[in-house]
PDB file of N, CA, C and O in Angstrom:
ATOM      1  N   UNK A   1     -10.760 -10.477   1.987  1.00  0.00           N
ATOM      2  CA  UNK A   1     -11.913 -10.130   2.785  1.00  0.00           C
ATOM      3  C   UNK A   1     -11.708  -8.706   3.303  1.00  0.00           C
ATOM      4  O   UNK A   1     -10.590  -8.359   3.684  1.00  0.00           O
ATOM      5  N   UNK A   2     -12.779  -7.847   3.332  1.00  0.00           N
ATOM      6  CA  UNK A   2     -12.578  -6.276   3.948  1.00  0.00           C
ATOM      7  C   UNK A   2     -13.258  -6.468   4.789  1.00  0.00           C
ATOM      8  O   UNK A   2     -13.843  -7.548   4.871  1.00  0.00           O
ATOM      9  N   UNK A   3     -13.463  -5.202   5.973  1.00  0.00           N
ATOM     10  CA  UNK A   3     -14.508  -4.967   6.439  1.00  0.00           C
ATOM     11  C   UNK A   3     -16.109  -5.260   6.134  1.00  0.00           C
ATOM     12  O   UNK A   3     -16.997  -5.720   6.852  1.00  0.00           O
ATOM     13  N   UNK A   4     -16.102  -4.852   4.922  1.00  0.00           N
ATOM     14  CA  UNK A   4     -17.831  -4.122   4.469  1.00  0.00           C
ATOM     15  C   UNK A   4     -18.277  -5.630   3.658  1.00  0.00           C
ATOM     16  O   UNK A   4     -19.337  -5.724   3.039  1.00  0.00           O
ATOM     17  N   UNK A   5     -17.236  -6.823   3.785  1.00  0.00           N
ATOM     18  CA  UNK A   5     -17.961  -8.171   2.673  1.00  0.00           C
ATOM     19  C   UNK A   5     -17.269  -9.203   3.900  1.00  0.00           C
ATOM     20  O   UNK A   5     -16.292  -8.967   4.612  1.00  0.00           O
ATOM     21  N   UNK A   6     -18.032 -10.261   3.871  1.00  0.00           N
ATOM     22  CA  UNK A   6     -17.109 -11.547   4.596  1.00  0.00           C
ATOM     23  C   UNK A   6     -16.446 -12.311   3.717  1.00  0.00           C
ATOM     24  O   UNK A   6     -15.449 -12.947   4.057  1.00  0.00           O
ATOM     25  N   UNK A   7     -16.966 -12.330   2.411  1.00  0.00           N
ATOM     26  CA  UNK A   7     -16.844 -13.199   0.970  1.00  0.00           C
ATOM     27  C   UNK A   7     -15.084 -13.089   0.760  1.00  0.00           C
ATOM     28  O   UNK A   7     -14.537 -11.989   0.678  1.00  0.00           O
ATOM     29  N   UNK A   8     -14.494 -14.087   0.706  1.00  0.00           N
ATOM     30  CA  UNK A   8     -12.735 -14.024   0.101  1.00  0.00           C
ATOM     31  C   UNK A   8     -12.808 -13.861  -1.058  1.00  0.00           C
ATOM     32  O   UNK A   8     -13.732 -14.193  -1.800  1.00  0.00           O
ATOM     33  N   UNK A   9     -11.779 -13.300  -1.332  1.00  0.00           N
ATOM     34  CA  UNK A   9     -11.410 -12.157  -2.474  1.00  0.00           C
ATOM     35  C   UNK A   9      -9.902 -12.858  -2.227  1.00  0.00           C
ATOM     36  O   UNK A   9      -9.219 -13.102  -1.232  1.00  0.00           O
ATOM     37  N   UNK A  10      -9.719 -13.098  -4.045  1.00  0.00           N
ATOM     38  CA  UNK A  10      -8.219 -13.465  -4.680  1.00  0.00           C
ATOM     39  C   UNK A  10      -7.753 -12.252  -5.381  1.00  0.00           C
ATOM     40  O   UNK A  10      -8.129 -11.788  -6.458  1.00  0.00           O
ATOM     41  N   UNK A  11      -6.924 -11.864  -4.612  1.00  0.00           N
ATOM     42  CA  UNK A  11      -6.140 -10.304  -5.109  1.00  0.00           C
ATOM     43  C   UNK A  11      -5.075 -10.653  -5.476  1.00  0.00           C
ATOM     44  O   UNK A  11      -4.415 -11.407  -4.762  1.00  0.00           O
ATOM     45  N   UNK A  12      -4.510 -10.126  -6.915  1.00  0.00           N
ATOM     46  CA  UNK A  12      -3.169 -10.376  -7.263  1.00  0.00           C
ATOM     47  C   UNK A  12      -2.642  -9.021  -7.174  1.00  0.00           C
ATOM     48  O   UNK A  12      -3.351  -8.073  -7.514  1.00  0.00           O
ATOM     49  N   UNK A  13      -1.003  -8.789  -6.581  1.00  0.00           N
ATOM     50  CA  UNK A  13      -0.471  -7.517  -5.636  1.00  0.00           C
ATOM     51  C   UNK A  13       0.783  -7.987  -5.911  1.00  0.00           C
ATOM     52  O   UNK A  13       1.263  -9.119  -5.972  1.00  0.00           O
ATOM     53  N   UNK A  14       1.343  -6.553  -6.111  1.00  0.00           N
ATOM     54  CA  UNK A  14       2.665  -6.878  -6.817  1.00  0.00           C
ATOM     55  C   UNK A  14       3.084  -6.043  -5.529  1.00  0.00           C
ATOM     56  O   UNK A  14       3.029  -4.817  -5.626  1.00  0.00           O
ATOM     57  N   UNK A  15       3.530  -6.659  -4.235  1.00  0.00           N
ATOM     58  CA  UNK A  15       4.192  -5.819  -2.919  1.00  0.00           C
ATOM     59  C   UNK A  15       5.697  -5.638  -2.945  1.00  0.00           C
ATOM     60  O   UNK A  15       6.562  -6.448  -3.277  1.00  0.00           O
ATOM     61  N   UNK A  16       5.795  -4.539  -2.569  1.00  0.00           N
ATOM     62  CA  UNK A  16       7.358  -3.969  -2.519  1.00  0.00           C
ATOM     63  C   UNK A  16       7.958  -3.499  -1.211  1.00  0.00           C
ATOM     64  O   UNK A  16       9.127  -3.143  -1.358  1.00  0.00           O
ATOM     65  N   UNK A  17       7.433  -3.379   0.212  1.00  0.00           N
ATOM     66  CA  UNK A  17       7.863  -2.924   1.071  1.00  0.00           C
ATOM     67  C   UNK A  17       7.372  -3.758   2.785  1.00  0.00           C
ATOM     68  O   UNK A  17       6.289  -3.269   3.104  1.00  0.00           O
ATOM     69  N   UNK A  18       7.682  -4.437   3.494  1.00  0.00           N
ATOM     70  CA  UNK A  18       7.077  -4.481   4.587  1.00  0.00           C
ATOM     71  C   UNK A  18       7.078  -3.649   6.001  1.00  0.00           C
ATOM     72  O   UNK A  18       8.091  -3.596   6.699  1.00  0.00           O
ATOM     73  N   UNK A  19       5.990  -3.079   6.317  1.00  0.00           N
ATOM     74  CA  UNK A  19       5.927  -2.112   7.076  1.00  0.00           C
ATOM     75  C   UNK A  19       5.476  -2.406   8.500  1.00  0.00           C
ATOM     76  O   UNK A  19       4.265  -2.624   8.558  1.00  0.00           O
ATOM     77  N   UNK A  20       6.265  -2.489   9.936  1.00  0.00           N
ATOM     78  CA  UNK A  20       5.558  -2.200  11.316  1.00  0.00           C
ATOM     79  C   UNK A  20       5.224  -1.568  11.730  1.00  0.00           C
ATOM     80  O   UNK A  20       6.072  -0.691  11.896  1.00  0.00           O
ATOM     81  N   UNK A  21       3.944  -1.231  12.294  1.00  0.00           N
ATOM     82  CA  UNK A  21       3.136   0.061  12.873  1.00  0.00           C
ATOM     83  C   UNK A  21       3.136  -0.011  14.480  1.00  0.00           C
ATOM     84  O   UNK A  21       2.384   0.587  15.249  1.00  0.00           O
ATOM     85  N   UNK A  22       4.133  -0.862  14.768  1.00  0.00           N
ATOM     86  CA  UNK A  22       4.045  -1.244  16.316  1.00  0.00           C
ATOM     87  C   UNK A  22       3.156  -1.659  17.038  1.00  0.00           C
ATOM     88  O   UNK A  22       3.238  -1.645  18.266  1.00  0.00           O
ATOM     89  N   UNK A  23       1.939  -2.194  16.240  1.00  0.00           N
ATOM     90  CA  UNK A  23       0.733  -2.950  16.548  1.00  0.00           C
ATOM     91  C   UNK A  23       0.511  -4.262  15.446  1.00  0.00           C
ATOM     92  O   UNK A  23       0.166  -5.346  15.918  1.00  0.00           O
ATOM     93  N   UNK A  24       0.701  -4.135  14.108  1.00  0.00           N
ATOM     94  CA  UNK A  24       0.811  -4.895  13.717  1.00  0.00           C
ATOM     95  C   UNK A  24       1.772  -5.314  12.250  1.00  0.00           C
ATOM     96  O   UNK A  24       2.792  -4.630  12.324  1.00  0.00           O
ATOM     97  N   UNK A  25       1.807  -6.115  11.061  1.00  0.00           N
ATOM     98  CA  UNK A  25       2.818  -5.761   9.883  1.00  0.00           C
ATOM     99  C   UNK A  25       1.737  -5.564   8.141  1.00  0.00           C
ATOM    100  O   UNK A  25       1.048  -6.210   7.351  1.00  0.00           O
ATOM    101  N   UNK A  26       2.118  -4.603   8.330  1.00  0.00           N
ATOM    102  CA  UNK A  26       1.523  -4.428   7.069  1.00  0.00           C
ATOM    103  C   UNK A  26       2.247  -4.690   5.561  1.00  0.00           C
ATOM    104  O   UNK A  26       3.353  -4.153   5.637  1.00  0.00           O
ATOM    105  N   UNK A  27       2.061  -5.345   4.113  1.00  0.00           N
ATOM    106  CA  UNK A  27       2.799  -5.110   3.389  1.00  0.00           C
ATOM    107  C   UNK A  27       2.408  -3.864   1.905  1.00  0.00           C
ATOM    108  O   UNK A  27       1.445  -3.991   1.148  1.00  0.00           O
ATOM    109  N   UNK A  28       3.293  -2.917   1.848  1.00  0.00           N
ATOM    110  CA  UNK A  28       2.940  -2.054   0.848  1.00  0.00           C
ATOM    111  C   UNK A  28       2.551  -2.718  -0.594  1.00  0.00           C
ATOM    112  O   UNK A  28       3.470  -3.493  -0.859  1.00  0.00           O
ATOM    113  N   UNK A  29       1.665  -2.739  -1.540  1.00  0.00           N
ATOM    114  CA  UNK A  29       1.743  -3.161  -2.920  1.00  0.00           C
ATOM    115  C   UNK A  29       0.876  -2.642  -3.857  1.00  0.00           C
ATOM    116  O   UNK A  29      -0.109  -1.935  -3.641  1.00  0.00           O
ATOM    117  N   UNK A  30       1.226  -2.964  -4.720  1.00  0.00           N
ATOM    118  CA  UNK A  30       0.088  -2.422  -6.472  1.00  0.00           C
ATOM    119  C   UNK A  30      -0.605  -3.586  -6.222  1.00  0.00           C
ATOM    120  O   UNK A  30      -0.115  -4.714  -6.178  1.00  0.00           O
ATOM    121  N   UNK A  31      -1.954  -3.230  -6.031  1.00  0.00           N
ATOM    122  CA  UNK A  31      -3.143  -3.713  -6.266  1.00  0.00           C
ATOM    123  C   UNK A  31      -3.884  -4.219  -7.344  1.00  0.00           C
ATOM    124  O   UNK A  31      -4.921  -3.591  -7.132  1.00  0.00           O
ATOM    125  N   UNK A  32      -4.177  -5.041  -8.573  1.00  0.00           N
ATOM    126  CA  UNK A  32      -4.452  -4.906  -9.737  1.00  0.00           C
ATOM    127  C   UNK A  32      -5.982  -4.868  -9.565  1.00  0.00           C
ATOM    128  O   UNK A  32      -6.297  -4.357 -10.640  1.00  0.00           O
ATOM    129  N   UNK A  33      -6.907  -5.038  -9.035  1.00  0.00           N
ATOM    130  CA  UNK A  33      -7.954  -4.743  -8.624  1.00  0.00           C
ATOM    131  C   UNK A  33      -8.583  -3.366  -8.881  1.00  0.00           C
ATOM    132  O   UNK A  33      -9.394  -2.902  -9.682  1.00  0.00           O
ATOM    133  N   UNK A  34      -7.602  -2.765  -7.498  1.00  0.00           N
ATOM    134  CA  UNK A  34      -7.810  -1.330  -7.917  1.00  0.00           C
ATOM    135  C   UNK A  34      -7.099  -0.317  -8.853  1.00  0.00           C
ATOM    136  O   UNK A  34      -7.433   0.791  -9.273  1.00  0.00           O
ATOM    137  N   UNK A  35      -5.726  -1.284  -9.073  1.00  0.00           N
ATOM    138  CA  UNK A  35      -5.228   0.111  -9.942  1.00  0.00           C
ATOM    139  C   UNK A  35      -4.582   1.343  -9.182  1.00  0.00           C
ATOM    140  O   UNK A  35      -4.493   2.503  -9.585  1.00  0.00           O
ATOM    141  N   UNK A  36      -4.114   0.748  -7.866  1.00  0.00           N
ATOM    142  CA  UNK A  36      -3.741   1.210  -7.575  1.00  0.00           C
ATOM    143  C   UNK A  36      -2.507   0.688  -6.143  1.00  0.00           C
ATOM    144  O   UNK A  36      -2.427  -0.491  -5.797  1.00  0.00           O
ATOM    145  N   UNK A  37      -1.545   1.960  -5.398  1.00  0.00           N
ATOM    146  CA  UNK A  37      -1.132   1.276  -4.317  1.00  0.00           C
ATOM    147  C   UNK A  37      -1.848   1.378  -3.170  1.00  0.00           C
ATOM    148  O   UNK A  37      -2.540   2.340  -2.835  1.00  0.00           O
ATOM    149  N   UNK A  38      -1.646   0.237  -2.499  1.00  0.00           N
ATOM    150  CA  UNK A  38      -2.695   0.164  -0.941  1.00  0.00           C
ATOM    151  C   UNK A  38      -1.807  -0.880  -0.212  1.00  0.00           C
ATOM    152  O   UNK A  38      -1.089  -1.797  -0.609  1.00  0.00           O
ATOM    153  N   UNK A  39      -2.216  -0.264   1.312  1.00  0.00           N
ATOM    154  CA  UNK A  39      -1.652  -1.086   2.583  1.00  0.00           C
ATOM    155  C   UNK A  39      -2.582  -2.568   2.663  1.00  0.00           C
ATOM    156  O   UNK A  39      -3.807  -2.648   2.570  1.00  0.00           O
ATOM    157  N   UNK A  40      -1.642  -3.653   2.857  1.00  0.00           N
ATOM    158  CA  UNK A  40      -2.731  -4.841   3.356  1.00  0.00           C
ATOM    159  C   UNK A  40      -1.875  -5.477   4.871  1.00  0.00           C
ATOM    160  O   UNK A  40      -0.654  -5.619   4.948  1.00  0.00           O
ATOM    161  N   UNK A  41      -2.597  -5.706   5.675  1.00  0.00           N
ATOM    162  CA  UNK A  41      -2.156  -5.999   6.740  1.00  0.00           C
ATOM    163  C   UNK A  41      -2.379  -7.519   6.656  1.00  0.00           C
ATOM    164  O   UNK A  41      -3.324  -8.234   6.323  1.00  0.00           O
ATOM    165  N   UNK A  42      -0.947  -7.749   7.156  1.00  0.00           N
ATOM    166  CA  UNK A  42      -0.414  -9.536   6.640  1.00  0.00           C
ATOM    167  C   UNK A  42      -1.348 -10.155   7.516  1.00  0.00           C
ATOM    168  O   UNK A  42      -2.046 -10.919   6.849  1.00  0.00           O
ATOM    169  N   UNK A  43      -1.771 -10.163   9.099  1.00  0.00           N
ATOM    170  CA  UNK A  43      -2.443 -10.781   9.363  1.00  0.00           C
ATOM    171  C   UNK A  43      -3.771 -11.162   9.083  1.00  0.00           C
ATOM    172  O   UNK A  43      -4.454 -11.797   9.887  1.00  0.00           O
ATOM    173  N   UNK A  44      -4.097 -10.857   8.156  1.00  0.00           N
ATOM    174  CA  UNK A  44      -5.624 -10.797   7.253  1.00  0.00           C
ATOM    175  C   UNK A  44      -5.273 -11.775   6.316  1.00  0.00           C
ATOM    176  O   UNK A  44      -6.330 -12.339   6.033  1.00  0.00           O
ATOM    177  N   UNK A  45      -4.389 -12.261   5.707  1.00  0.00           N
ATOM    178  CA  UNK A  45      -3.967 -13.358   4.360  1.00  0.00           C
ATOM    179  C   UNK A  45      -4.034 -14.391   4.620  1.00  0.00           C
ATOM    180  O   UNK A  45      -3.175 -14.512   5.494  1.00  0.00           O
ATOM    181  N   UNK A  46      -4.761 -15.898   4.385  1.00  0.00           N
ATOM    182  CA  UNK A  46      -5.198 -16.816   4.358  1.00  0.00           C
ATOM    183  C   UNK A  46      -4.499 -17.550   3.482  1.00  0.00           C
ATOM    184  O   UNK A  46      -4.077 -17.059   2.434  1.00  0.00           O
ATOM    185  N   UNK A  47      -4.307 -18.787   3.819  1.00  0.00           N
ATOM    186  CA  UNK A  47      -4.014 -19.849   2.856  1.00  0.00           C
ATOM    187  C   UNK A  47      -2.767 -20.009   2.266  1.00  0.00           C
ATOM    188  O   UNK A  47      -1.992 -20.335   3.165  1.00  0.00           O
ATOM    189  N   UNK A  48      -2.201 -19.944   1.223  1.00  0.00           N
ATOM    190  CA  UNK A  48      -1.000 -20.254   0.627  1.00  0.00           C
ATOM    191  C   UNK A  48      -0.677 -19.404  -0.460  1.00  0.00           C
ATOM    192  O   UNK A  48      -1.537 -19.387  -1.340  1.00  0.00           O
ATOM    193  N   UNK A  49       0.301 -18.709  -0.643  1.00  0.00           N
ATOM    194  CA  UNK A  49       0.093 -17.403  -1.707  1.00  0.00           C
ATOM    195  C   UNK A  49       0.495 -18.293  -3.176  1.00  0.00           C
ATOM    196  O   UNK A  49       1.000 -19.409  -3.053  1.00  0.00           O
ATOM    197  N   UNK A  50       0.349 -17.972  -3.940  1.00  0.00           N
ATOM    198  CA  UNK A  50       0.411 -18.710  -5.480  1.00  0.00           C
ATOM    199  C   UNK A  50       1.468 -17.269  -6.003  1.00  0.00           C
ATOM    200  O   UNK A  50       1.115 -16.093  -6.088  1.00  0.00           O
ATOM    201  N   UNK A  51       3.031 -17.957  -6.335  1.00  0.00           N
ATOM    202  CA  UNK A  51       4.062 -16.719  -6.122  1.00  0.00           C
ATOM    203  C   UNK A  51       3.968 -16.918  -8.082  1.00  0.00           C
ATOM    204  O   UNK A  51       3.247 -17.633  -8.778  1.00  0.00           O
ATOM    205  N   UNK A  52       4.976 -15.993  -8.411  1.00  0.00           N
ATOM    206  CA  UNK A  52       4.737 -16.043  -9.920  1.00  0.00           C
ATOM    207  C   UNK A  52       6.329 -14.867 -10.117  1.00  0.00           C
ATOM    208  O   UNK A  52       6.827 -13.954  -9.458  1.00  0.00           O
ATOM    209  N   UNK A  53       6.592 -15.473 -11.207  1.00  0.00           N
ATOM    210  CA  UNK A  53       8.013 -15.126 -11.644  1.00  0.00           C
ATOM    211  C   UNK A  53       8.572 -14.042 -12.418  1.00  0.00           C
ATOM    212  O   UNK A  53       9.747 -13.902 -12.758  1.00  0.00           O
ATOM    213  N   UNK A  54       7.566 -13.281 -12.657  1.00  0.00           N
ATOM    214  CA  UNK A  54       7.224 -12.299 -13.513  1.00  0.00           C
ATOM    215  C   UNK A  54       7.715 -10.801 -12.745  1.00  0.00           C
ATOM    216  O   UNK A  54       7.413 -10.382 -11.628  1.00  0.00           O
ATOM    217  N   UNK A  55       8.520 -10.235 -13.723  1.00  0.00           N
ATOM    218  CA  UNK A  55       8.994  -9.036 -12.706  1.00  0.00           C
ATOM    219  C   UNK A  55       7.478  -7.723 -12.787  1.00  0.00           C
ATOM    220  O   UNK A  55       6.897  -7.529 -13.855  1.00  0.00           O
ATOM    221  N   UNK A  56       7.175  -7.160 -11.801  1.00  0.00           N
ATOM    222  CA  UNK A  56       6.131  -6.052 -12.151  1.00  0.00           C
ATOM    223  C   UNK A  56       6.843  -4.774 -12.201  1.00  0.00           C
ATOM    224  O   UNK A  56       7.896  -4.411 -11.677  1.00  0.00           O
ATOM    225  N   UNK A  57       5.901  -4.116 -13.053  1.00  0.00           N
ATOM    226  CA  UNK A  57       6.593  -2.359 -13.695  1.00  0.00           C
ATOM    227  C   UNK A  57       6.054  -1.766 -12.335  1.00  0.00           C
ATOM    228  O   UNK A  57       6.515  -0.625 -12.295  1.00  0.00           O
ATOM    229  N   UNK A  58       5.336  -1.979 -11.254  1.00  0.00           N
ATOM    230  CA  UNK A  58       4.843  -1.779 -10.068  1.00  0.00           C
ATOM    231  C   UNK A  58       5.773  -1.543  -9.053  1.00  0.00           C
ATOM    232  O   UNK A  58       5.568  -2.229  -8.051  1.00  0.00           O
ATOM    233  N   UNK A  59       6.906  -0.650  -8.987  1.00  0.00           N
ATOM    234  CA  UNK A  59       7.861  -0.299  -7.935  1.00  0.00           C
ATOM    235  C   UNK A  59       7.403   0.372  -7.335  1.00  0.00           C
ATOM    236  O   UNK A  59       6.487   1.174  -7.521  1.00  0.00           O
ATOM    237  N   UNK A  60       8.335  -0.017  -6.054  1.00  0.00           N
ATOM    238  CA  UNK A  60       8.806   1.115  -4.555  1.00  0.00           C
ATOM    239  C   UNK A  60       8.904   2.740  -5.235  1.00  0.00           C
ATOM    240  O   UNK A  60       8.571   3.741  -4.601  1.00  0.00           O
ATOM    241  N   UNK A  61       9.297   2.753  -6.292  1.00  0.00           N
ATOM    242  CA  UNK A  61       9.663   4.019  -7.234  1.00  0.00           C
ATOM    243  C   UNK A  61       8.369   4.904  -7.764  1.00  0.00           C
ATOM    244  O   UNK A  61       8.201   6.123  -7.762  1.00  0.00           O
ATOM    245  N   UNK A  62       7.542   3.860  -8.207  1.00  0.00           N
ATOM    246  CA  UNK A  62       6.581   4.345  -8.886  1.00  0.00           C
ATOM    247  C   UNK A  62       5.862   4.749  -8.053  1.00  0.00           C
ATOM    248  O   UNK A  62       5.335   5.801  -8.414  1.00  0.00           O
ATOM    249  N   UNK A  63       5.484   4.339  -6.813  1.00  0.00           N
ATOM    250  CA  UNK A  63       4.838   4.378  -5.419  1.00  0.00           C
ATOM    251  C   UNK A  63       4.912   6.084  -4.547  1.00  0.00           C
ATOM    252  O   UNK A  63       5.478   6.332  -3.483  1.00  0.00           O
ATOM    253  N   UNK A  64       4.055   7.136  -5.530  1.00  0.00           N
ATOM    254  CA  UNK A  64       4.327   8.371  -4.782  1.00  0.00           C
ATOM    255  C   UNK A  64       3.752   8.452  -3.216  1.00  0.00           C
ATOM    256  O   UNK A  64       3.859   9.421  -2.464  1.00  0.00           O
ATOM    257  N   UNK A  65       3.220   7.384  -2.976  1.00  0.00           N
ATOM    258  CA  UNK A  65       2.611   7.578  -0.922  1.00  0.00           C
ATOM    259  C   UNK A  65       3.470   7.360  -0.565  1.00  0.00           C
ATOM    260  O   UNK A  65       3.644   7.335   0.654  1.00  0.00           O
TER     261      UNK A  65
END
């Protein structure tokens, strides 16, 4: 869910970093959606994550932000 839709959205995110902003926790990841990396703030995630075993080419490395 974003701002601009109320509608849930199943994003698959290959995350590599967890980040505190001293307000709240965000986790860094590759987005496959967009194709890109983006911040998602954990308290926004619903439900039960569906984990998967698969290593992603999506690193902390590859991650120039």
């Amino acid at each position: 869910m974003s701002f601009t839709t109320t509608d849930d959205e199943t994003r698959l995110i290959a995350p590599h970093t967890l980040v505190f902003t001293s307000m709240r926790w965000h986790v860094r990841a590759y987005c496959e959606k967009n194709g890109d990396y983006r911040d998602f703030v954990l308290s926004r995630f619903r439900g039960e994550p569906e984990l998967m075993d698969d290593v992603s080419e999506h690193t902390r490395e590859a991650d120039v932000a």
